[in-house]
C-alpha positions, 0 to 999 in steps of 0.5 A, a space after each residue: 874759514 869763513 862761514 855764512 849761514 842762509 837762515 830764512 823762511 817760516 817752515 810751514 811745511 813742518 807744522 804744526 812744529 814750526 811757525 813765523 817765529 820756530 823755524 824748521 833749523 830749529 825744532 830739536 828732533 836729532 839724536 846727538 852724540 851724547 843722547 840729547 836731541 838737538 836742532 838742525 842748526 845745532 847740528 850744522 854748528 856742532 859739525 862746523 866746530 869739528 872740523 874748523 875750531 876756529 871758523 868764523 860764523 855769521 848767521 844771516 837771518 831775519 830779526 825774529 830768529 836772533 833769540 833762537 839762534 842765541 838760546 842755541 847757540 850762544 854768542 859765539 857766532 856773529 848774526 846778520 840781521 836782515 830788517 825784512 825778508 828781500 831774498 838772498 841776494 840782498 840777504 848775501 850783499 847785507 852779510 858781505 858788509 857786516 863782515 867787513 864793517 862790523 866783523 873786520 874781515 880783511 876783503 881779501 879772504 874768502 867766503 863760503 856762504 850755504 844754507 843752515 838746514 841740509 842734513 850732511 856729514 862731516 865730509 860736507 864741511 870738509 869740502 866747503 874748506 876746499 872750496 874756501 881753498 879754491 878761492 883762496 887761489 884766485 882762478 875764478 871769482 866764484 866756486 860752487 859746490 855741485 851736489 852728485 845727483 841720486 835721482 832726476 829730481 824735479 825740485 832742484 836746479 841743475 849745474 852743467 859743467 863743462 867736463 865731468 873732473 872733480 874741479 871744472 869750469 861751468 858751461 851754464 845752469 838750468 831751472 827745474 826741470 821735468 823728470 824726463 829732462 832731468 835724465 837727461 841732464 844727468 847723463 850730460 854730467 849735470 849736478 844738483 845746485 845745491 846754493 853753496 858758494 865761495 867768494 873772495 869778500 872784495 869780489 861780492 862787496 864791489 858786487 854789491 855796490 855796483 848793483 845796489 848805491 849805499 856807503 857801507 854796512 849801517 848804510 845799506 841796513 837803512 835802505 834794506 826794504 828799498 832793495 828788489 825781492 831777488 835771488 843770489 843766483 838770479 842776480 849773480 852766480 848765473 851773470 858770472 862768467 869765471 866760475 867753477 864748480 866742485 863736486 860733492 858725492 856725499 850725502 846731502 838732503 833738503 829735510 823741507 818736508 815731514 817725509 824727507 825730515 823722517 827720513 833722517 830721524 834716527 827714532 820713530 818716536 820723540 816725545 810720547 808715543 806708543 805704536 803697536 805691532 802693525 804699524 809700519 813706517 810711521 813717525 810720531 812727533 811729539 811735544 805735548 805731555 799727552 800720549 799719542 797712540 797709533 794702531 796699524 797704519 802704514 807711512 804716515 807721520 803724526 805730529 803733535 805741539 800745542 798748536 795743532 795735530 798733523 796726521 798725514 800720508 808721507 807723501 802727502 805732507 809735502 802738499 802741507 803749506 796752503 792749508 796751514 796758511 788758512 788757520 789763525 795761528 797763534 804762536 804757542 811756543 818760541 825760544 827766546 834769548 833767555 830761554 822758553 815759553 809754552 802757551 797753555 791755555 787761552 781764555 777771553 780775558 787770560 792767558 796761561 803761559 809756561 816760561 823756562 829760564 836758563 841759569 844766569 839768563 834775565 827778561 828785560 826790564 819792561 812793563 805792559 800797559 794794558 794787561 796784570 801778570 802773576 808769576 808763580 815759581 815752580 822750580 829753582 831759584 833765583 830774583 825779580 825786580 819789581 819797579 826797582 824792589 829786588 826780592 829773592 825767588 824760589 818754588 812756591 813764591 808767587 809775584 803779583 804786578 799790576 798794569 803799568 809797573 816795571 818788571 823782570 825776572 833774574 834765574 840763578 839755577 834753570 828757573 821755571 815759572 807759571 805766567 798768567 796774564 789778565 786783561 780784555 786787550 792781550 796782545 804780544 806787542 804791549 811791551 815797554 822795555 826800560 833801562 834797570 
Protein backbone atom coordinates (compact mmCIF):
# COMPACT_ATOMS: atom_id res chain seq x y z
CA UNK A 1 0.00 0.00 0.00
CA UNK A 2 0.81 3.12 -0.77
CA UNK A 3 0.73 6.14 1.68
CA UNK A 4 1.07 9.81 1.79
CA UNK A 5 0.95 11.76 4.90
CA UNK A 6 -0.36 15.54 4.59
CA UNK A 7 2.02 17.00 7.37
CA UNK A 8 1.43 20.93 7.33
CA UNK A 9 0.77 24.09 9.55
CA UNK A 10 2.17 25.55 12.62
CA UNK A 11 0.01 24.28 15.27
CA UNK A 12 -0.56 27.67 17.02
CA UNK A 13 -3.66 26.50 18.55
CA UNK A 14 -1.55 24.34 20.68
CA UNK A 15 0.64 26.88 22.15
CA UNK A 16 2.53 27.12 23.97
CA UNK A 17 3.70 23.42 22.87
CA UNK A 18 3.89 23.80 19.36
CA UNK A 19 5.25 26.61 17.22
CA UNK A 20 6.63 27.19 13.27
CA UNK A 21 9.28 24.61 13.86
CA UNK A 22 7.06 21.90 16.61
CA UNK A 23 4.17 21.36 14.87
CA UNK A 24 0.87 19.62 16.71
CA UNK A 25 1.84 15.63 15.06
CA UNK A 26 4.69 16.06 16.87
CA UNK A 27 4.41 17.01 20.51
CA UNK A 28 4.51 13.55 22.41
CA UNK A 29 1.64 13.43 25.16
CA UNK A 30 -0.13 9.67 24.17
CA UNK A 31 0.43 7.09 26.20
CA UNK A 32 1.94 3.87 24.04
CA UNK A 33 1.93 0.32 24.27
CA UNK A 34 5.05 0.01 26.24
CA UNK A 35 4.20 3.06 28.72
CA UNK A 36 6.24 5.88 26.79
CA UNK A 37 4.70 8.98 25.41
CA UNK A 38 4.88 9.13 21.77
CA UNK A 39 3.55 11.81 19.13
CA UNK A 40 0.71 11.82 16.95
CA UNK A 41 2.70 11.15 13.81
CA UNK A 42 4.54 8.34 15.97
CA UNK A 43 1.29 7.14 16.58
CA UNK A 44 -0.27 7.05 13.00
CA UNK A 45 3.42 5.32 11.74
CA UNK A 46 3.04 2.69 14.79
CA UNK A 47 -0.79 1.84 13.47
CA UNK A 48 0.43 1.95 9.79
CA UNK A 49 3.14 -0.64 10.58
CA UNK A 50 0.83 -2.81 12.09
CA UNK A 51 -1.51 -3.57 9.91
CA UNK A 52 0.75 -3.11 6.53
CA UNK A 53 4.34 -4.02 7.45
CA UNK A 54 5.45 -3.36 4.02
CA UNK A 55 3.51 -0.06 3.37
CA UNK A 56 5.22 2.56 1.50
CA UNK A 57 5.16 5.92 3.15
CA UNK A 58 5.82 9.41 2.06
CA UNK A 59 5.59 12.38 4.01
CA UNK A 60 4.77 15.75 2.32
CA UNK A 61 5.57 18.45 4.68
CA UNK A 62 7.30 21.62 4.61
CA UNK A 63 11.34 21.70 5.06
CA UNK A 64 11.48 22.88 8.49
CA UNK A 65 9.67 19.37 9.63
CA UNK A 66 12.46 16.82 8.04
CA UNK A 67 14.59 17.00 11.33
CA UNK A 68 11.42 16.03 13.54
CA UNK A 69 9.82 13.65 11.39
CA UNK A 70 13.53 12.09 11.20
CA UNK A 71 14.30 12.14 14.81
CA UNK A 72 10.76 10.41 15.00
CA UNK A 73 10.86 8.36 12.64
CA UNK A 74 14.05 7.44 11.32
CA UNK A 75 14.85 6.79 7.51
CA UNK A 76 12.30 4.36 6.95
CA UNK A 77 9.88 6.73 5.34
CA UNK A 78 10.30 8.65 2.17
CA UNK A 79 9.80 12.73 2.59
CA UNK A 80 8.45 15.11 0.09
CA UNK A 81 9.54 18.42 0.69
CA UNK A 82 7.74 21.13 -0.28
CA UNK A 83 10.23 24.58 -0.66
CA UNK A 84 7.11 26.64 0.78
CA UNK A 85 3.75 26.20 2.06
CA UNK A 86 1.03 26.33 -1.54
CA UNK A 87 -1.58 24.31 0.22
CA UNK A 88 -2.29 20.87 -0.63
CA UNK A 89 -2.86 20.46 -4.07
CA UNK A 90 0.15 21.57 -5.05
CA UNK A 91 1.34 19.88 -2.16
CA UNK A 92 -0.30 16.25 -3.50
CA UNK A 93 0.88 17.18 -7.27
CA UNK A 94 4.74 17.47 -5.73
CA UNK A 95 4.50 14.08 -3.84
CA UNK A 96 2.63 12.31 -7.09
CA UNK A 97 6.10 13.23 -8.87
CA UNK A 98 8.42 12.20 -6.02
CA UNK A 99 6.94 9.08 -6.13
CA UNK A 100 7.33 8.32 -9.56
CA UNK A 101 10.50 10.12 -9.91
CA UNK A 102 12.26 9.56 -7.03
CA UNK A 103 10.27 6.83 -5.32
CA UNK A 104 10.05 4.49 -8.63
CA UNK A 105 6.44 3.86 -8.05
CA UNK A 106 4.95 2.29 -11.30
CA UNK A 107 2.02 4.96 -12.08
CA UNK A 108 -0.38 2.39 -12.25
CA UNK A 109 -0.62 1.73 -8.42
CA UNK A 110 -2.78 3.31 -6.20
CA UNK A 111 -2.36 6.10 -3.71
CA UNK A 112 -4.05 6.83 -0.44
CA UNK A 113 -3.26 10.39 0.50
CA UNK A 114 -4.89 11.50 4.39
CA UNK A 115 -3.60 13.88 6.78
CA UNK A 116 -0.84 13.06 9.64
CA UNK A 117 -2.90 13.86 12.84
CA UNK A 118 -6.43 12.37 13.16
CA UNK A 119 -6.65 10.26 16.47
CA UNK A 120 -8.21 6.74 14.94
CA UNK A 121 -7.70 3.13 15.60
CA UNK A 122 -6.55 0.30 13.93
CA UNK A 123 -10.06 -0.03 11.98
CA UNK A 124 -8.92 3.53 10.15
CA UNK A 125 -6.10 1.79 8.53
CA UNK A 126 -7.79 -0.73 7.83
CA UNK A 127 -10.33 0.99 5.62
CA UNK A 128 -7.79 2.88 3.94
CA UNK A 129 -6.42 -0.76 2.24
CA UNK A 130 -10.14 -0.91 0.96
CA UNK A 131 -10.04 1.98 -0.30
CA UNK A 132 -6.58 1.23 -1.88
CA UNK A 133 -8.66 -1.94 -3.14
CA UNK A 134 -11.43 0.24 -4.61
CA UNK A 135 -8.90 1.94 -6.91
CA UNK A 136 -7.10 -0.88 -7.56
CA UNK A 137 -10.25 -1.92 -9.30
CA UNK A 138 -10.56 0.99 -11.70
CA UNK A 139 -14.32 1.91 -11.43
CA UNK A 140 -13.55 5.39 -10.69
CA UNK A 141 -10.67 7.81 -10.70
CA UNK A 142 -11.22 8.81 -7.14
CA UNK A 143 -12.28 7.15 -3.66
CA UNK A 144 -12.95 9.00 -0.55
CA UNK A 145 -13.52 7.77 2.55
CA UNK A 146 -16.40 9.72 4.19
CA UNK A 147 -16.30 9.83 8.00
CA UNK A 148 -20.11 8.87 9.72
CA UNK A 149 -20.99 11.96 11.07
CA UNK A 150 -21.55 12.15 15.42
CA UNK A 151 -23.03 15.51 15.64
CA UNK A 152 -24.01 18.26 12.95
CA UNK A 153 -20.81 19.91 13.08
CA UNK A 154 -20.14 23.08 11.83
CA UNK A 155 -16.43 22.78 11.19
CA UNK A 156 -16.38 20.06 8.35
CA UNK A 157 -17.49 19.79 5.02
CA UNK A 158 -20.03 17.40 3.95
CA UNK A 159 -20.08 14.38 1.58
CA UNK A 160 -23.46 13.60 -0.21
CA UNK A 161 -23.52 10.36 -1.77
CA UNK A 162 -26.22 9.34 -3.78
CA UNK A 163 -27.38 6.36 -1.50
CA UNK A 164 -26.73 5.33 1.95
CA UNK A 165 -24.67 1.72 0.84
CA UNK A 166 -21.49 1.15 2.31
CA UNK A 167 -19.60 1.79 -1.02
CA UNK A 168 -21.87 4.72 -3.29
CA UNK A 169 -21.06 7.05 -5.88
CA UNK A 170 -21.23 10.67 -4.82
CA UNK A 171 -23.86 13.42 -5.91
CA UNK A 172 -22.05 16.46 -4.89
CA UNK A 173 -20.13 18.38 -1.72
CA UNK A 174 -20.92 20.75 0.69
CA UNK A 175 -19.20 23.69 2.58
CA UNK A 176 -19.31 24.16 6.14
CA UNK A 177 -22.59 24.40 6.97
CA UNK A 178 -24.57 25.83 9.98
CA UNK A 179 -25.58 23.84 12.85
CA UNK A 180 -29.05 23.67 11.52
CA UNK A 181 -28.29 22.98 7.89
CA UNK A 182 -25.93 20.38 8.91
CA UNK A 183 -29.11 18.48 10.48
CA UNK A 184 -30.08 18.41 7.53
CA UNK A 185 -27.65 17.20 5.70
CA UNK A 186 -27.13 14.63 8.02
CA UNK A 187 -30.57 13.19 7.49
CA UNK A 188 -29.82 13.13 3.66
CA UNK A 189 -27.04 10.61 4.37
CA UNK A 190 -24.40 13.16 4.00
CA UNK A 191 -20.76 12.23 5.49
CA UNK A 192 -18.09 14.16 6.94
CA UNK A 193 -15.16 14.70 4.49
CA UNK A 194 -12.59 14.01 6.31
CA UNK A 195 -9.49 14.78 3.46
CA UNK A 196 -9.07 11.16 2.85
CA UNK A 197 -8.52 10.03 -0.91
CA UNK A 198 -7.30 7.11 -3.03
CA UNK A 199 -6.11 7.49 -6.62
CA UNK A 200 -4.50 5.47 -9.41
CA UNK A 201 -0.81 7.63 -9.59
CA UNK A 202 -1.21 7.76 -13.51
CA UNK A 203 -4.59 9.50 -12.85
CA UNK A 204 -3.04 12.62 -10.40
CA UNK A 205 0.16 12.62 -12.35
CA UNK A 206 -1.79 13.64 -15.75
CA UNK A 207 -3.75 15.81 -13.44
CA UNK A 208 -1.09 17.60 -12.49
CA UNK A 209 0.18 18.17 -15.81
CA UNK A 210 -2.70 19.41 -17.24
CA UNK A 211 -3.01 21.98 -14.55
CA UNK A 212 0.29 22.96 -13.62
CA UNK A 213 3.44 22.80 -17.38
CA UNK A 214 6.50 21.30 -15.81
CA UNK A 215 8.68 17.97 -17.14
CA UNK A 216 9.07 16.10 -13.90
CA UNK A 217 9.69 15.96 -10.19
CA UNK A 218 12.95 18.06 -10.08
CA UNK A 219 11.18 20.25 -12.43
CA UNK A 220 8.04 20.92 -10.69
CA UNK A 221 10.47 21.38 -7.12
CA UNK A 222 11.77 24.46 -9.32
CA UNK A 223 8.74 26.05 -9.86
CA UNK A 224 7.25 25.38 -6.54
CA UNK A 225 6.42 28.95 -5.30
CA UNK A 226 5.19 30.00 -8.81
CA UNK A 227 2.28 27.57 -8.13
CA UNK A 228 -1.61 29.28 -6.72
CA UNK A 229 -2.36 28.90 -3.13
CA UNK A 230 -5.25 25.98 -3.82
CA UNK A 231 -6.86 23.08 -2.11
CA UNK A 232 -6.76 19.33 -3.58
CA UNK A 233 -10.59 19.59 -3.08
CA UNK A 234 -11.14 22.89 -4.78
CA UNK A 235 -9.16 22.08 -7.59
CA UNK A 236 -9.92 18.50 -8.13
CA UNK A 237 -11.99 16.15 -5.87
CA UNK A 238 -14.92 18.52 -6.32
CA UNK A 239 -14.38 18.81 -10.61
CA UNK A 240 -14.40 14.97 -10.91
CA UNK A 241 -17.32 13.55 -11.78
CA UNK A 242 -16.29 9.55 -11.41
CA UNK A 243 -15.98 9.39 -7.87
CA UNK A 244 -16.96 7.05 -4.87
CA UNK A 245 -17.31 7.24 -1.73
CA UNK A 246 -16.66 4.62 1.32
CA UNK A 247 -17.83 4.99 4.44
CA UNK A 248 -16.07 4.78 8.00
CA UNK A 249 -17.97 4.56 11.51
CA UNK A 250 -15.25 4.40 13.42
CA UNK A 251 -13.76 6.61 15.72
CA UNK A 252 -11.90 9.52 13.90
CA UNK A 253 -11.40 12.99 15.64
CA UNK A 254 -9.38 16.27 14.59
CA UNK A 255 -7.33 16.86 17.77
CA UNK A 256 -6.66 20.77 16.38
CA UNK A 257 -7.49 22.18 19.83
CA UNK A 258 -6.49 21.77 23.79
CA UNK A 259 -10.22 20.65 24.20
CA UNK A 260 -10.33 17.97 21.35
CA UNK A 261 -6.55 17.21 22.03
CA UNK A 262 -7.55 16.30 26.02
CA UNK A 263 -10.30 14.57 25.04
CA UNK A 264 -8.02 11.98 23.89
CA UNK A 265 -5.31 11.94 26.44
CA UNK A 266 -5.31 9.13 28.49
CA UNK A 267 -3.84 10.95 31.75
CA UNK A 268 -4.65 14.18 33.34
CA UNK A 269 -1.24 15.03 33.79
CA UNK A 270 2.08 14.66 31.76
CA UNK A 271 4.99 15.89 33.22
CA UNK A 272 4.78 17.81 36.69
CA UNK A 273 1.68 18.56 38.09
CA UNK A 274 -0.40 18.03 41.12
CA UNK A 275 -3.99 18.89 41.32
CA UNK A 276 -6.36 18.55 44.58
CA UNK A 277 -9.56 16.92 45.38
CA UNK A 278 -11.79 19.79 43.75
CA UNK A 279 -10.45 19.91 40.60
CA UNK A 280 -12.78 18.47 37.99
CA UNK A 281 -12.03 18.16 34.28
CA UNK A 282 -8.63 19.65 34.19
CA UNK A 283 -5.68 18.70 32.11
CA UNK A 284 -2.30 19.93 33.12
CA UNK A 285 0.51 19.65 30.41
CA UNK A 286 3.69 19.97 31.52
CA UNK A 287 7.40 20.60 29.95
CA UNK A 288 9.26 22.56 32.50
CA UNK A 289 11.10 20.86 35.30
CA UNK A 290 9.02 23.13 37.87
CA UNK A 291 5.93 21.76 39.37
CA UNK A 292 2.35 22.97 38.37
CA UNK A 293 -0.08 23.15 41.00
CA UNK A 294 -3.89 23.38 40.34
CA UNK A 295 -6.61 23.99 43.17
CA UNK A 296 -10.24 23.48 42.55
CA UNK A 297 -10.85 24.46 38.93
CA UNK A 298 -13.22 22.97 36.61
CA UNK A 299 -12.73 22.21 32.56
CA UNK A 300 -9.88 24.13 32.19
CA UNK A 301 -6.27 23.08 30.57
CA UNK A 302 -3.07 24.44 31.59
CA UNK A 303 -0.03 24.17 29.73
CA UNK A 304 3.27 24.92 30.48
CA UNK A 305 6.93 24.76 28.13
CA UNK A 306 9.57 27.30 27.93
CA UNK A 307 7.85 29.40 25.73
CA UNK A 308 4.83 30.33 27.68
CA UNK A 309 2.20 29.25 30.15
CA UNK A 310 -1.61 28.76 28.69
CA UNK A 311 -4.09 28.78 31.47
CA UNK A 312 -7.44 28.29 29.70
CA UNK A 313 -11.38 27.49 29.86
CA UNK A 314 -11.57 24.44 27.45
CA UNK A 315 -13.66 25.73 25.20
CA UNK A 316 -12.30 28.93 25.17
CA UNK A 317 -8.56 27.45 23.83
CA UNK A 318 -10.15 27.03 20.46
CA UNK A 319 -10.15 30.94 20.17
CA UNK A 320 -6.31 30.56 20.72
CA UNK A 321 -4.47 31.63 17.43
CA UNK A 322 -5.08 35.49 17.13
CA UNK A 323 -3.51 35.99 20.50
CA UNK A 324 -0.56 34.02 19.94
CA UNK A 325 0.14 35.55 16.68
CA UNK A 326 0.66 39.02 18.58
CA UNK A 327 3.80 37.58 20.72
CA UNK A 328 7.40 37.73 19.78
CA UNK A 329 8.33 34.10 19.70
CA UNK A 330 11.40 32.59 20.02
CA UNK A 331 11.74 29.16 19.41
CA UNK A 332 12.77 27.41 22.79
CA UNK A 333 12.78 24.05 21.63
CA UNK A 334 13.01 22.06 18.22
CA UNK A 335 14.12 18.26 17.36
CA UNK A 336 16.55 17.96 14.99
CA UNK A 337 17.75 15.20 12.84
CA UNK A 338 20.36 14.33 15.61
CA UNK A 339 18.30 14.74 18.61
CA UNK A 340 17.29 17.94 20.71
CA UNK A 341 17.74 21.42 22.00
CA UNK A 342 15.99 23.33 24.86
CA UNK A 343 16.40 27.11 25.22
CA UNK A 344 17.37 27.97 28.80
CA UNK A 345 17.88 31.03 29.36
CA UNK A 346 18.52 34.67 27.18
CA UNK A 347 20.77 37.41 28.08
CA UNK A 348 21.59 40.55 25.72
CA UNK A 349 25.06 39.03 24.71
CA UNK A 350 24.47 35.00 25.74
CA UNK A 351 22.19 32.35 25.30
CA UNK A 352 21.82 29.17 27.26
CA UNK A 353 20.94 26.04 25.54
CA UNK A 354 20.27 22.24 26.65
CA UNK A 355 21.30 20.12 23.65
CA UNK A 356 20.51 15.89 23.83
CA UNK A 357 22.15 13.75 20.98
CA UNK A 358 20.79 10.40 20.28
CA UNK A 359 23.56 7.36 20.10
CA UNK A 360 25.44 7.47 17.05
CA UNK A 361 24.01 11.00 15.82
CA UNK A 362 26.33 14.07 14.71
CA UNK A 363 26.02 17.99 14.02
CA UNK A 364 27.04 18.87 10.87
CA UNK A 365 30.54 20.25 10.63
CA UNK A 366 29.79 24.11 10.65
CA UNK A 367 31.06 27.16 11.85
CA UNK A 368 29.34 30.87 13.35
CA UNK A 369 30.72 34.07 12.22
CA UNK A 370 29.77 36.24 14.75
CA UNK A 371 29.17 34.45 18.14
CA UNK A 372 31.93 32.07 20.71
CA UNK A 373 30.32 28.90 21.88
CA UNK A 374 31.41 26.61 24.96
CA UNK A 375 30.37 23.21 25.23
CA UNK A 376 29.98 21.56 28.60
CA UNK A 377 29.07 17.71 28.89
CA UNK A 378 26.81 16.49 31.30
CA UNK A 379 26.37 13.24 30.40
CA UNK A 380 27.72 10.24 28.09
CA UNK A 381 30.35 9.86 25.98
CA UNK A 382 31.35 10.56 22.79
CA UNK A 383 33.87 12.88 20.31
CA UNK A 384 34.27 16.73 18.97
CA UNK A 385 36.11 17.79 15.70
CA UNK A 386 37.43 21.22 16.36
CA UNK A 387 38.97 22.66 12.95
CA UNK A 388 39.87 18.97 12.21
CA UNK A 389 41.26 18.21 15.96
CA UNK A 390 39.43 14.97 17.32
CA UNK A 391 39.39 14.81 21.17
CA UNK A 392 37.25 12.14 22.96
CA UNK A 393 34.30 13.51 25.42
CA UNK A 394 32.90 12.48 28.49
CA UNK A 395 30.87 14.10 31.84
CA UNK A 396 32.59 16.98 32.78
CA UNK A 397 34.85 17.96 29.82
CA UNK A 398 34.35 21.50 28.61
CA UNK A 399 35.02 22.64 24.63
CA UNK A 400 35.88 26.20 24.01
CA UNK A 401 35.39 27.49 20.13
CA UNK A 402 36.06 30.99 19.00
CA UNK A 403 34.06 32.66 16.20
CA UNK A 404 35.09 31.50 13.23
CA UNK A 405 36.46 27.68 13.76
CA UNK A 406 34.80 24.69 12.43
CA UNK A 407 33.16 22.47 14.53
CA UNK A 408 30.92 19.37 15.54
CA UNK A 409 30.11 17.03 18.05
CA UNK A 410 29.87 13.02 17.56
CA UNK A 411 27.42 11.13 20.71
CA UNK A 412 28.56 7.39 20.70
CA UNK A 413 26.03 6.96 23.98
CA UNK A 414 22.86 9.51 24.36
CA UNK A 415 25.09 12.57 25.02
CA UNK A 416 23.79 15.52 26.73
CA UNK A 417 25.54 18.89 26.90
CA UNK A 418 25.12 22.49 28.24
CA UNK A 419 25.78 25.35 25.11
CA UNK A 420 26.43 28.78 25.64
CA UNK A 421 26.64 31.00 23.11
CA UNK A 422 28.57 34.62 23.45
CA UNK A 423 28.16 37.47 21.02
CA UNK A 424 26.30 40.93 20.59
CA UNK A 425 24.58 39.58 17.07
CA UNK A 426 22.86 35.72 18.05
CA UNK A 427 21.17 34.85 15.53
CA UNK A 428 19.67 31.09 14.36
CA UNK A 429 20.96 31.56 10.89
CA UNK A 430 24.64 32.40 11.34
CA UNK A 431 25.65 29.00 10.61
CA UNK A 432 28.28 27.88 7.76
CA UNK A 433 28.09 23.99 7.29
CA UNK A 434 31.60 22.75 5.80
CA UNK A 435 32.68 19.35 4.25
CA UNK A 436 34.53 17.20 7.29
Amino acid sequence: MNIVLLSGGSGKRLWPLSNDIRSKQFIKIFKSENGEYESMVQRVYRQLKKVDPNVNLTIATSKSQVSAIRNQLGDGVGISVEPCRRDTFPAIALSAAYLKDVAGVSPEESVVVCPVDPYVEEDYFETLKILSELSDKGESNMVLMGMEPTYPSEKYGYIMPTDKSDVSKVDSFKEKPTKDIAEKYIEEGALWNGGVFAFKLKYLLDKAHELIDFEDYRDLFNKYDTLTKISFDYEVVEKEPSILVKRFNGQWKDLGTWNTLTEAMEENIVGKGVQNENCEGVHIINEMNVPVLAMGLKNVVISASPEGILVSDKEQSSYIKPYVDKFEQQVMFAEKSWGSYRVMDIDPEAMTIKVTLNPGSKMNYHSHKNRDEVWVVISGQGKTIVDGMEQNINAGDVIAMQAGCKHTVIADTELRLIEVQLGKDIDVNDKQKHEL
